[in-house]
N, C-alpha and C positions, 0 to 999 in steps of 0.2 A: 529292593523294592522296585515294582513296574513302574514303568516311565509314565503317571497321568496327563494326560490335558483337557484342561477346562477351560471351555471358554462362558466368559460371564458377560453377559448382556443384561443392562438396566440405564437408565439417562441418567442415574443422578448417579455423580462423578462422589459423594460420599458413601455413598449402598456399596459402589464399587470397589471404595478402599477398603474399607469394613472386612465383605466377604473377601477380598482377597490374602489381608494380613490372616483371617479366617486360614483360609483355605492350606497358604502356606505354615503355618502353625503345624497342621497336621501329615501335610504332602512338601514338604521339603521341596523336594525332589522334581516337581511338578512345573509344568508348561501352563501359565496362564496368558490366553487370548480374551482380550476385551472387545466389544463393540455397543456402541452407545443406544444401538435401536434395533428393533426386529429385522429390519433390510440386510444392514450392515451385516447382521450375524447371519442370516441364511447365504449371504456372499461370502463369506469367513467358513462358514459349514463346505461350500462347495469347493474350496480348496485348501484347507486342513484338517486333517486327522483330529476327530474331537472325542471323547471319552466321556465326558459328562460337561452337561451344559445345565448352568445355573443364570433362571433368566426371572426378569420381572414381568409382569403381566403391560402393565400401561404405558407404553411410551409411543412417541411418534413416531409415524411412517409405517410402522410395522407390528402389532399386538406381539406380547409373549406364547397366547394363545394362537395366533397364525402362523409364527417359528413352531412351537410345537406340531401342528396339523401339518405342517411343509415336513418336519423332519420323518412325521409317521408315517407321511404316501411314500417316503422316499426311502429304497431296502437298504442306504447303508444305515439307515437312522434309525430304525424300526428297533430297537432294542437300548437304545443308547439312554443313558438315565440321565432323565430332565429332571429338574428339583424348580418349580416358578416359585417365586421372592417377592410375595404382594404385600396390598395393603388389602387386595380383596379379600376379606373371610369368609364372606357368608355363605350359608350352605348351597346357591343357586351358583357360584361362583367356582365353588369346590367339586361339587358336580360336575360342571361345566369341562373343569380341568381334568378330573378322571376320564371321564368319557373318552376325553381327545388323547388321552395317554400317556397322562403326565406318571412320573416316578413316585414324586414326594412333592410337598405343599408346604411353605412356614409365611406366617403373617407378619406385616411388620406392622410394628417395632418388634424387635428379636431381638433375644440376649447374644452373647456370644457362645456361650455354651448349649446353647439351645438348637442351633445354626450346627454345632460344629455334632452334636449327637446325631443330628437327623441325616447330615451329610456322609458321615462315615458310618452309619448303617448302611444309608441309600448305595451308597459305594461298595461296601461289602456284598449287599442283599445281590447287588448286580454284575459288578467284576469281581469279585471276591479277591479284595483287594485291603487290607488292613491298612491302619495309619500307622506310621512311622513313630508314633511316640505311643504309641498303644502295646503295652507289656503286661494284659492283665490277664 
């Protein structure tokens, strides 16, 4: 299996455990980079190799929404699958995040199976990249 890396951007150090036991469930294998705010993560973007970024919309210093718009003027990013992790649902929100080019949307509160369906399509749909425990 291809060597992933995610980096996950959200402030709250619980979202963050979550999707990472998440993450690695399904990606063994996998390189996760954390940063706590939008800044952090666009400086983490510019010097490592990212594969998919899983980010929350609302934190300080930096919207998830302005990491996105940074990653999509920028040509190594212009493809890379963003998955934003809110609490915003609503349709003016969801919009909002299409437009700027996001991959995929899930609202919180999120189950764990629910997190973990939409991530490994997203992943699929765009690296074509299967999960390691996925034999069906």
């Amino acid at each position: 299996m291809a060597e992933l890396t995610f980096l996950l951007v959200d402030d709250a150090a619980f979202i963050r455990d979550l999707v990472k036991k998440a993450v690695r469930s399904v990606y063994p294998g996998c390189e996760l980079l954390e940063a706590v705010n939008g800044r952090r993560a666009v400086s983490m973007l510019g010097s490592h190799r990212v594969d998919v970024v899983l980010c929350d919309w609302e934190m300080p210093e930096m919207s998830g929404i302005e990491v996105l718009q940074w990653m999509r003027a920028d040509q190594r990013y212009l493809k890379t699958p963003f998955m934003m992790i809110t609490s915003r649902g609503d349709r003016d929100h969801v919009v909002t995040a299409v437009e700027a080019g996001v991959s995929d949307y899930i609202g919180k509160p999120f189950s764990r199976e629910s997190f973990v369906n939409k991530l490994t399509r997203m992943v699929f749909k765009h690296l074509r990249i299967r999960p390691a425990a996925a034999d069906s």
